[in-house]
PyMOL Python script that loads the backbone (N, CA, C, O; Angstrom):
from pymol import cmd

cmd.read_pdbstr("""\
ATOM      1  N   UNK A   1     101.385  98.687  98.928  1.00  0.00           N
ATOM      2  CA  UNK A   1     100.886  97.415  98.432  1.00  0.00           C
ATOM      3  C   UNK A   1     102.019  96.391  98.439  1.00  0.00           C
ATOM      4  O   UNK A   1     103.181  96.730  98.217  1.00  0.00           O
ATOM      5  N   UNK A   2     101.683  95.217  98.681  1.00  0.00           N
ATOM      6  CA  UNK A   2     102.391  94.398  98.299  1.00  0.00           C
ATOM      7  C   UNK A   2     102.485  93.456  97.547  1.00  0.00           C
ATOM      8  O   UNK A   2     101.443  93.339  96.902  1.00  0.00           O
ATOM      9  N   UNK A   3     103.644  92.285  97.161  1.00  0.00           N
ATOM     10  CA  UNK A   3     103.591  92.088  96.143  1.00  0.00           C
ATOM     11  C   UNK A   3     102.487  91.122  95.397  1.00  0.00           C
ATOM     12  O   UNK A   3     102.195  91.038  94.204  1.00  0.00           O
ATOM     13  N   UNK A   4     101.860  90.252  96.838  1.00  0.00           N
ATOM     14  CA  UNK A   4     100.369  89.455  96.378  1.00  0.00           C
ATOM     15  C   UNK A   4      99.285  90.786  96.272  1.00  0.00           C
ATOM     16  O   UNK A   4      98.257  90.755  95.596  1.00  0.00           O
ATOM     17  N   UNK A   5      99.669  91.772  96.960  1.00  0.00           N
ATOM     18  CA  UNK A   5      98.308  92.870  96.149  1.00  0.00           C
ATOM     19  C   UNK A   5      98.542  92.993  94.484  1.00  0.00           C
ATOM     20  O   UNK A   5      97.629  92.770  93.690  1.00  0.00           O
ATOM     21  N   UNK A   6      99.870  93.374  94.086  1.00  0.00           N
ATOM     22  CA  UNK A   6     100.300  93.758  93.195  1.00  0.00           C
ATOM     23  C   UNK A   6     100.061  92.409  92.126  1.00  0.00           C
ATOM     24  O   UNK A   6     100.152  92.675  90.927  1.00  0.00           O
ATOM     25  N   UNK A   7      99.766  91.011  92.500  1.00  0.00           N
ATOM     26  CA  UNK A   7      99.614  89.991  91.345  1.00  0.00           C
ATOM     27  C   UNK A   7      97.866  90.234  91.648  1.00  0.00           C
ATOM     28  O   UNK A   7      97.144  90.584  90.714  1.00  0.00           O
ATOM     29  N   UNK A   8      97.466  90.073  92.636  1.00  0.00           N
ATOM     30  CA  UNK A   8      95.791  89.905  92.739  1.00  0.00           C
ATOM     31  C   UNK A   8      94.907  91.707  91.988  1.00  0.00           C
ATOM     32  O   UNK A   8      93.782  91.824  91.502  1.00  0.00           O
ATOM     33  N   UNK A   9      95.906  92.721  92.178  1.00  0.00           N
ATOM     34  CA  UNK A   9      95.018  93.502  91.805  1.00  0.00           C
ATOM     35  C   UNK A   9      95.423  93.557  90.243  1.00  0.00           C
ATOM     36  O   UNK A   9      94.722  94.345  89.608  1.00  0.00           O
ATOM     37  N   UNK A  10      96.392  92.896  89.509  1.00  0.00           N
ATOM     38  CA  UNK A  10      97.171  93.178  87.955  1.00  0.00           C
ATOM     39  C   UNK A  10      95.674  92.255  87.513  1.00  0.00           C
ATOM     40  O   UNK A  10      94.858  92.750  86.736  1.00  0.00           O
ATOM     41  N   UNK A  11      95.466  90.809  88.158  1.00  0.00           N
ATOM     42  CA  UNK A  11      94.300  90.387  87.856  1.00  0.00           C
ATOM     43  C   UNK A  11      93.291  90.699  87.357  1.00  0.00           C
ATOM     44  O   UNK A  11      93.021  90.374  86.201  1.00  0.00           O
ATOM     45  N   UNK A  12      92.279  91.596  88.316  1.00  0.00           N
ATOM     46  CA  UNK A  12      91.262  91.950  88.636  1.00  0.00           C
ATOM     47  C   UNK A  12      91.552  93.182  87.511  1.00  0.00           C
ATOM     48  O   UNK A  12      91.104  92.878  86.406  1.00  0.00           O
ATOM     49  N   UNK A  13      92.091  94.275  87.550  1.00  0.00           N
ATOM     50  CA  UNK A  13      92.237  95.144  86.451  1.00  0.00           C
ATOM     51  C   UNK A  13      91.952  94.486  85.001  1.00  0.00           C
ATOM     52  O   UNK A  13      91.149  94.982  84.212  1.00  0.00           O
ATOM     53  N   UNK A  14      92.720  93.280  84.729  1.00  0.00           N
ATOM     54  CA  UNK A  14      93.117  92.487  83.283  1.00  0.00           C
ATOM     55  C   UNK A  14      91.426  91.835  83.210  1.00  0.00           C
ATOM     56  O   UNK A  14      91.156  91.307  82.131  1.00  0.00           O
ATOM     57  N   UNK A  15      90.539  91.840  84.047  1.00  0.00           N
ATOM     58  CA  UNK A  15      89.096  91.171  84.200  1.00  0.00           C
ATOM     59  C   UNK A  15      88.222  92.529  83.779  1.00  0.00           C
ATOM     60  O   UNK A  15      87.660  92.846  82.730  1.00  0.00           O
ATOM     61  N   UNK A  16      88.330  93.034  84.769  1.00  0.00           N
ATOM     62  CA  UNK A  16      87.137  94.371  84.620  1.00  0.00           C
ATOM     63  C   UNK A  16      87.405  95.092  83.734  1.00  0.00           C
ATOM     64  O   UNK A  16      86.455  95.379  83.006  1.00  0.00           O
ATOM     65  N   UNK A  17      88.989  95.801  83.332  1.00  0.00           N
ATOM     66  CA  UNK A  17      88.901  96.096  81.664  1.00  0.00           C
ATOM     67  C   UNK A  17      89.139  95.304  80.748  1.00  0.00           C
ATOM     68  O   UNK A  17      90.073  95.726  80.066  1.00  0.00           O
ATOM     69  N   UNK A  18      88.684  94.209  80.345  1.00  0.00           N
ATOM     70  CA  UNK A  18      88.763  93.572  79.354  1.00  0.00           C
ATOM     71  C   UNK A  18      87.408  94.488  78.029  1.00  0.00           C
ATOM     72  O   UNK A  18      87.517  94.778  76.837  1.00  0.00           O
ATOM     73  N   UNK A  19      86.695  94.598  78.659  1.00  0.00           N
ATOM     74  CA  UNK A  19      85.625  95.663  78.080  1.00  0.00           C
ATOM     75  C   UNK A  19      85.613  96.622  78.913  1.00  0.00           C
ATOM     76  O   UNK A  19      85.157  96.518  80.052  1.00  0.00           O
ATOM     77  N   UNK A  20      86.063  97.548  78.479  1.00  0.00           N
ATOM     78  CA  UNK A  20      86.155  98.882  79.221  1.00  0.00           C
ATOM     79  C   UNK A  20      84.461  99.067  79.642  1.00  0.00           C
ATOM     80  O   UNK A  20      83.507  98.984  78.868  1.00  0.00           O
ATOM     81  N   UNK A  21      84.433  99.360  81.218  1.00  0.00           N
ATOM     82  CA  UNK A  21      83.252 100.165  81.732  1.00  0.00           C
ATOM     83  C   UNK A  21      82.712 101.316  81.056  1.00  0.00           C
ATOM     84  O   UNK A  21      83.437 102.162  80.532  1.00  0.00           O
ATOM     85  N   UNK A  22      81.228 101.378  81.056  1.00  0.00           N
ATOM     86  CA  UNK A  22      81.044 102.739  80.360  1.00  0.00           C
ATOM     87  C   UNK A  22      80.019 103.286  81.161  1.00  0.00           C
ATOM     88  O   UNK A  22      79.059 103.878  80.668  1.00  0.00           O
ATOM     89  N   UNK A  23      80.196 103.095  82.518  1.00  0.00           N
ATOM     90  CA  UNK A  23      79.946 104.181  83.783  1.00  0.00           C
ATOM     91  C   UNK A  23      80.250 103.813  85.033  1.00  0.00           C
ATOM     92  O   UNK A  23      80.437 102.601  85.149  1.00  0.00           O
ATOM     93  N   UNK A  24      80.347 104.363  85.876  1.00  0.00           N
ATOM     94  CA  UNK A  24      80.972 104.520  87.301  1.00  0.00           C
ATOM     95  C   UNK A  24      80.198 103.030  87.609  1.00  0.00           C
ATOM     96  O   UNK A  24      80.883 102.014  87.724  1.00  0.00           O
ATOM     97  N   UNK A  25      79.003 102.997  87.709  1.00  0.00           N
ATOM     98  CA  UNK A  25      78.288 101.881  87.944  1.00  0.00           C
ATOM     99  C   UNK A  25      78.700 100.245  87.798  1.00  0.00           C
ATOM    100  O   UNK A  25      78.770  99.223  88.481  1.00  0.00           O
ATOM    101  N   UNK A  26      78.962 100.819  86.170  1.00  0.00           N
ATOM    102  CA  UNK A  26      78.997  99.460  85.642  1.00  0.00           C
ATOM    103  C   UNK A  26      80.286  98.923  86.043  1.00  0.00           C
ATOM    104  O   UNK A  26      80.454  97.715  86.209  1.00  0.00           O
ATOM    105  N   UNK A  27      81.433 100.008  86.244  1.00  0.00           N
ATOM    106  CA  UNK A  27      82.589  99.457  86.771  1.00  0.00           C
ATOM    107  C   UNK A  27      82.392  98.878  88.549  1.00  0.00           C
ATOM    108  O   UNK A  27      83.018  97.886  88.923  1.00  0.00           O
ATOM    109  N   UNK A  28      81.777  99.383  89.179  1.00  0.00           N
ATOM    110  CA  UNK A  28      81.596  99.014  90.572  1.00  0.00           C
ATOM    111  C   UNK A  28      80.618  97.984  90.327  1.00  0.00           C
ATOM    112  O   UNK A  28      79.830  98.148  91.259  1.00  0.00           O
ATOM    113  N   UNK A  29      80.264  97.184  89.751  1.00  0.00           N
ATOM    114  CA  UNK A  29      79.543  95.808  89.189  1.00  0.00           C
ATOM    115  C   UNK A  29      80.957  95.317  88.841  1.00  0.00           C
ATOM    116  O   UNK A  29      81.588  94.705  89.702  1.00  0.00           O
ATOM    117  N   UNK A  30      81.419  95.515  87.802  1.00  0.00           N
ATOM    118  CA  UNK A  30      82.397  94.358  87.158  1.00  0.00           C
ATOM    119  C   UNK A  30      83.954  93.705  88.333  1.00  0.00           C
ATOM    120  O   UNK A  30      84.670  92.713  88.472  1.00  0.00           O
ATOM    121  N   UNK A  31      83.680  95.454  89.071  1.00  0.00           N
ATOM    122  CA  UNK A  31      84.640  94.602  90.404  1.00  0.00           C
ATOM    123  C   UNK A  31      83.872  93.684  91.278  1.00  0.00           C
ATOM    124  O   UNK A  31      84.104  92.476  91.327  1.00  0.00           O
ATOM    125  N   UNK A  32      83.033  94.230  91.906  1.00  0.00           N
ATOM    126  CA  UNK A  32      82.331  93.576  92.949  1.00  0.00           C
ATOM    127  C   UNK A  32      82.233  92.238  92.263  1.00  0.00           C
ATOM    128  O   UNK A  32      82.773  91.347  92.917  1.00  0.00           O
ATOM    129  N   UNK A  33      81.651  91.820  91.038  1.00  0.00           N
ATOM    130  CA  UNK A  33      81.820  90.531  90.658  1.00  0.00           C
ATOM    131  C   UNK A  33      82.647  90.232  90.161  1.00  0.00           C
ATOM    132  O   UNK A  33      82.517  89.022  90.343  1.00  0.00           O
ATOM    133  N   UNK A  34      83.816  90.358  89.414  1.00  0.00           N
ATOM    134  CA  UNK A  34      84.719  89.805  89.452  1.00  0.00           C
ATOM    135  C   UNK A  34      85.878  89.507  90.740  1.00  0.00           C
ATOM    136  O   UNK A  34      87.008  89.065  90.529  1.00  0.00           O
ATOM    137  N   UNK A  35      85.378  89.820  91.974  1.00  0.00           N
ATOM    138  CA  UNK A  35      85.889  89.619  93.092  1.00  0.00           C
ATOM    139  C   UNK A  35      85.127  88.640  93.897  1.00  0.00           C
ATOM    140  O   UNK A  35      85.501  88.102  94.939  1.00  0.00           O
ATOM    141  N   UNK A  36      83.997  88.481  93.268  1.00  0.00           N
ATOM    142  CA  UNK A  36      82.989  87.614  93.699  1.00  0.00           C
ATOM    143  C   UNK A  36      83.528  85.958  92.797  1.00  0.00           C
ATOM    144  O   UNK A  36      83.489  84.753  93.047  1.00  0.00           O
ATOM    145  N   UNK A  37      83.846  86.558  92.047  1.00  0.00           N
ATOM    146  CA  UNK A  37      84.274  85.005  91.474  1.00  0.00           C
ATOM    147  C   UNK A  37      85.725  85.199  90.842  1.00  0.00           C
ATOM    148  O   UNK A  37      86.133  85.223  89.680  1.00  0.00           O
ATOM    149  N   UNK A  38      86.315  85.323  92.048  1.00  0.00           N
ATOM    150  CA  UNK A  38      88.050  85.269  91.781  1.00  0.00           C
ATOM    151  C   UNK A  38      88.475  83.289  92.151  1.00  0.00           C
ATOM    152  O   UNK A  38      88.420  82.561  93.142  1.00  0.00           O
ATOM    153  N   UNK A  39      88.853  83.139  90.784  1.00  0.00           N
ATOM    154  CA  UNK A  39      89.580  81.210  90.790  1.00  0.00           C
ATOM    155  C   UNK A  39      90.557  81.435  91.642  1.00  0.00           C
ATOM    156  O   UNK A  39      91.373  82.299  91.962  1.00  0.00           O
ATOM    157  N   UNK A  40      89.939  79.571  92.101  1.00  0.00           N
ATOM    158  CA  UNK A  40      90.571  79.579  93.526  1.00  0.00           C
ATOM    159  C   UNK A  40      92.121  79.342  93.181  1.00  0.00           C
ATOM    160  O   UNK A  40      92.888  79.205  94.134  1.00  0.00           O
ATOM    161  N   UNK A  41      92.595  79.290  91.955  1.00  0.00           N
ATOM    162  CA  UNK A  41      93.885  79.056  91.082  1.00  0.00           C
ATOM    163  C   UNK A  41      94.595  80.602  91.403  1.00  0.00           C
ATOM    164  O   UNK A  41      95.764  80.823  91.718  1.00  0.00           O
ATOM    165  N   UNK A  42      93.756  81.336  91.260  1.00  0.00           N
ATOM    166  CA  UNK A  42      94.754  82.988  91.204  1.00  0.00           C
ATOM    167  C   UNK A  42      94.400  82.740  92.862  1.00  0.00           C
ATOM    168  O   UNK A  42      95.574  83.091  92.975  1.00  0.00           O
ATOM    169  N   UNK A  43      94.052  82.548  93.885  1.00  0.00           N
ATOM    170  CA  UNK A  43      93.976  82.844  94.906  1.00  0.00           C
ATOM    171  C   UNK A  43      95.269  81.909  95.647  1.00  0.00           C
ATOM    172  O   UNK A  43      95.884  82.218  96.667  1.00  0.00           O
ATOM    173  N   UNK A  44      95.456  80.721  94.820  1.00  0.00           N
ATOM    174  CA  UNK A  44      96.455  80.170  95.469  1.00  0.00           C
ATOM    175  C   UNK A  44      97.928  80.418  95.523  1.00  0.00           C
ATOM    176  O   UNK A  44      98.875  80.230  96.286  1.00  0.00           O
ATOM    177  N   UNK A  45      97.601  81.072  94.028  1.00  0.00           N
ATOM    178  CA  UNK A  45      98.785  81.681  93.327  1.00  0.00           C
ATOM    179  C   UNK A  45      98.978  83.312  94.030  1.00  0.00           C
ATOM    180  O   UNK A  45      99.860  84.098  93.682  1.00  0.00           O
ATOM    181  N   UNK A  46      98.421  83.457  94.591  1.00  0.00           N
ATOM    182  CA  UNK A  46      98.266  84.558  95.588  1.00  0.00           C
ATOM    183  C   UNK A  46      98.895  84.478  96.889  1.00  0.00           C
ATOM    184  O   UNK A  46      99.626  85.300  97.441  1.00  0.00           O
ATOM    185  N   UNK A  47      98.472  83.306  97.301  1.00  0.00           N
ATOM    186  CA  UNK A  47      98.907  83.070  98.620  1.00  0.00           C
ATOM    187  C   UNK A  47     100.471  82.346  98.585  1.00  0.00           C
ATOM    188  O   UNK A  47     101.145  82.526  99.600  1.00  0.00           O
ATOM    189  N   UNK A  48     100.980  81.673  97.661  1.00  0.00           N
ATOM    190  CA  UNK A  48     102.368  80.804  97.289  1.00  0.00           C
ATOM    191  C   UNK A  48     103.437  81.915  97.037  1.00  0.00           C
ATOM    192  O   UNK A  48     104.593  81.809  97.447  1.00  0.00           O
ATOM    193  N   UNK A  49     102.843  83.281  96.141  1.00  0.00           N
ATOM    194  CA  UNK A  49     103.601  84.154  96.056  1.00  0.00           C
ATOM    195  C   UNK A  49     104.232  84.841  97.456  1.00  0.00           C
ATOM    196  O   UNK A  49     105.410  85.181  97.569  1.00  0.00           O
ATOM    197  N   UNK A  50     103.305  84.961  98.396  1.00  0.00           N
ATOM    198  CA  UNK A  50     102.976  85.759  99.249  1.00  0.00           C
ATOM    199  C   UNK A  50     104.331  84.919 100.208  1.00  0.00           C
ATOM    200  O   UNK A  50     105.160  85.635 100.769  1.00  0.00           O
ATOM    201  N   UNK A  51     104.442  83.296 100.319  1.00  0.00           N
ATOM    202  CA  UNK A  51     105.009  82.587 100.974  1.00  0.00           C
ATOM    203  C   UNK A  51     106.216  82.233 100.494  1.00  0.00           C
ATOM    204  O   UNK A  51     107.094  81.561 101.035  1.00  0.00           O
ATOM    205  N   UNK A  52     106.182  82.823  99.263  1.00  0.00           N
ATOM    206  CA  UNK A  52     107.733  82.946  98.591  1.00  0.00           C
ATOM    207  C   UNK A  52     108.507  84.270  99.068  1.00  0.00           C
ATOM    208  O   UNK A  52     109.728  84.312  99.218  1.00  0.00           O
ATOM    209  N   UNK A  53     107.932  84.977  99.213  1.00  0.00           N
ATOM    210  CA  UNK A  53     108.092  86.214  99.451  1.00  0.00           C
ATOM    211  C   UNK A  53     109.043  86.205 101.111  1.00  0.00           C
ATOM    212  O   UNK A  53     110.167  86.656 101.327  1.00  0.00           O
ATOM    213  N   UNK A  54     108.215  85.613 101.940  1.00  0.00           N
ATOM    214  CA  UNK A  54     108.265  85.445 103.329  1.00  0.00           C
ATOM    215  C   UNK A  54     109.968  84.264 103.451  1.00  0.00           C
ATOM    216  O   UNK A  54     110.814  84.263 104.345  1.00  0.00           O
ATOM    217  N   UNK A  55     109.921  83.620 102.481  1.00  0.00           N
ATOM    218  CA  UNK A  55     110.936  82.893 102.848  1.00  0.00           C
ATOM    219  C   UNK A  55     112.507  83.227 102.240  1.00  0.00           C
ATOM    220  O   UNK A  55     113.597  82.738 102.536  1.00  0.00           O
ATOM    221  N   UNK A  56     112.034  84.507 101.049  1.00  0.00           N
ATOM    222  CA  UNK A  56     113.335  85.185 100.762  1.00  0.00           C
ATOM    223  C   UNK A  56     113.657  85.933 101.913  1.00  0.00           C
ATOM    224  O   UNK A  56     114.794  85.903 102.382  1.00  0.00           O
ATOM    225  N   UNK A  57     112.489  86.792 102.545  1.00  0.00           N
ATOM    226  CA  UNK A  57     113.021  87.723 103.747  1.00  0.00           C
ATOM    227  C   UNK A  57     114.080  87.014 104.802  1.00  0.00           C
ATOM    228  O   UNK A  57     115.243  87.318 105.068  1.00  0.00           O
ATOM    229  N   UNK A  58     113.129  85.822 105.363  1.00  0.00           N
ATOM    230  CA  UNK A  58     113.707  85.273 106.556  1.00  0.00           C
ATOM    231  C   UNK A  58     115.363  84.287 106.048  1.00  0.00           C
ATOM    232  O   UNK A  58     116.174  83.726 106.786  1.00  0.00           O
ATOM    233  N   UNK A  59     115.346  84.418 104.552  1.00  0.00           N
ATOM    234  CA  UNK A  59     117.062  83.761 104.228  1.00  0.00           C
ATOM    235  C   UNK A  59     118.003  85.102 104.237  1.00  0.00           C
ATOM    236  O   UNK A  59     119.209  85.105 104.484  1.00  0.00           O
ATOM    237  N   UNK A  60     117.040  86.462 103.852  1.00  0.00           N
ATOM    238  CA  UNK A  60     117.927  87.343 104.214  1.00  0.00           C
ATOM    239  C   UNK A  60     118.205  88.393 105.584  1.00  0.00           C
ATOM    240  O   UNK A  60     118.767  89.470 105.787  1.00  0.00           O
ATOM    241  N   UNK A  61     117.506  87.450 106.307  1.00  0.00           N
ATOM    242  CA  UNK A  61     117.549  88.157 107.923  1.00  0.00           C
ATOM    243  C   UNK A  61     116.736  89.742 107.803  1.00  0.00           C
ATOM    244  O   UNK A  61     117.031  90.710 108.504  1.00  0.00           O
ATOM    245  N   UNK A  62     115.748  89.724 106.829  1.00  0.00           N
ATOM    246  CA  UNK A  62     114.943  90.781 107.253  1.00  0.00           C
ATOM    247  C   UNK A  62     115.430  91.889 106.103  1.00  0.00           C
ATOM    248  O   UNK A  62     114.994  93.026 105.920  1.00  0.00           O
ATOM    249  N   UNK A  63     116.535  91.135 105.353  1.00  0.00           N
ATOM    250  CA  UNK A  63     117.016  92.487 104.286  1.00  0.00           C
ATOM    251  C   UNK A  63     116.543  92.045 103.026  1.00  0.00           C
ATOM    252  O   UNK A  63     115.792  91.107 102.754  1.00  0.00           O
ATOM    253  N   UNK A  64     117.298  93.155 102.060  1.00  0.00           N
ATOM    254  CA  UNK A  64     116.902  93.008 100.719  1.00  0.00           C
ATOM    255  C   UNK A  64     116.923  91.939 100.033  1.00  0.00           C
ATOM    256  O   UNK A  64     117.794  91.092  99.836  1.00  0.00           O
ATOM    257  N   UNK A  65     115.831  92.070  99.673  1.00  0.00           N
ATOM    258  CA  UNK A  65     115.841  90.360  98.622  1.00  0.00           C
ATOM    259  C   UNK A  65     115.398  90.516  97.646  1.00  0.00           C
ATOM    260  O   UNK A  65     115.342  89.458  97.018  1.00  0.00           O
ATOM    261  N   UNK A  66     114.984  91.415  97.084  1.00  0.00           N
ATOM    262  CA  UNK A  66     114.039  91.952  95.283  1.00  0.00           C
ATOM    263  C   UNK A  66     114.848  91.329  94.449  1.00  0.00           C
ATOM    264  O   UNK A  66     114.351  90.850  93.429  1.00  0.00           O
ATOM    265  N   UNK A  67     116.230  91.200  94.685  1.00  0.00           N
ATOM    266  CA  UNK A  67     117.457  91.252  93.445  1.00  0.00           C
ATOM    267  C   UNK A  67     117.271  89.546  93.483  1.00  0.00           C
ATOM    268  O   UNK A  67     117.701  88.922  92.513  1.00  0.00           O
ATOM    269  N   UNK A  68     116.752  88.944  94.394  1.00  0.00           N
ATOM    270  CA  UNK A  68     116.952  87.235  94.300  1.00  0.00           C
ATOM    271  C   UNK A  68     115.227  86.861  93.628  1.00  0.00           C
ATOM    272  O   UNK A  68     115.253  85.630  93.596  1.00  0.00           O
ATOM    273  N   UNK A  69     114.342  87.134  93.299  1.00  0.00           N
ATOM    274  CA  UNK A  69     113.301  87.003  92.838  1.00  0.00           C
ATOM    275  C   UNK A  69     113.886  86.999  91.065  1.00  0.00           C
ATOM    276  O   UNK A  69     113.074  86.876  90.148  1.00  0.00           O
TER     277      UNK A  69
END
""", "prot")
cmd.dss("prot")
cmd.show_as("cartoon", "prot")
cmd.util.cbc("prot")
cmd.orient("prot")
């Protein structure tokens, strides 16, 4: 995973258990719609991360960059 999986799925977890599911069902509802109506705010914030990400790599020629975040 990476690290816009890792902000978009911390999301979606913090949505669908906010009330814990109380069957297989109801949890495959609370994703499917809460993926159905993901703000276009976390999606942007999704994609900015994603392009932050891309521009530490290419200042470090393809190397480590975790420690500059």
């Amino acid at each position: 995973m990476t690290s816009p999986d890792f902000y978009l799925w911390g999301y979606l977890k913090n949505v669908v258990y906010e009330h814990p599911p109380t069957t297989r069902e109801d949890m495959m509802l609370r994703i499917r719609t809460t993926c159905a109506n993901i703000p276009r705010a976390v999606l942007l914030r999704t994609v900015e991360e994603f392009h932050q990400q891309i521009e530490l790599c290419t200042e470090q020629n393809g190397g480590v960059f975790e420690h500059l975040r």
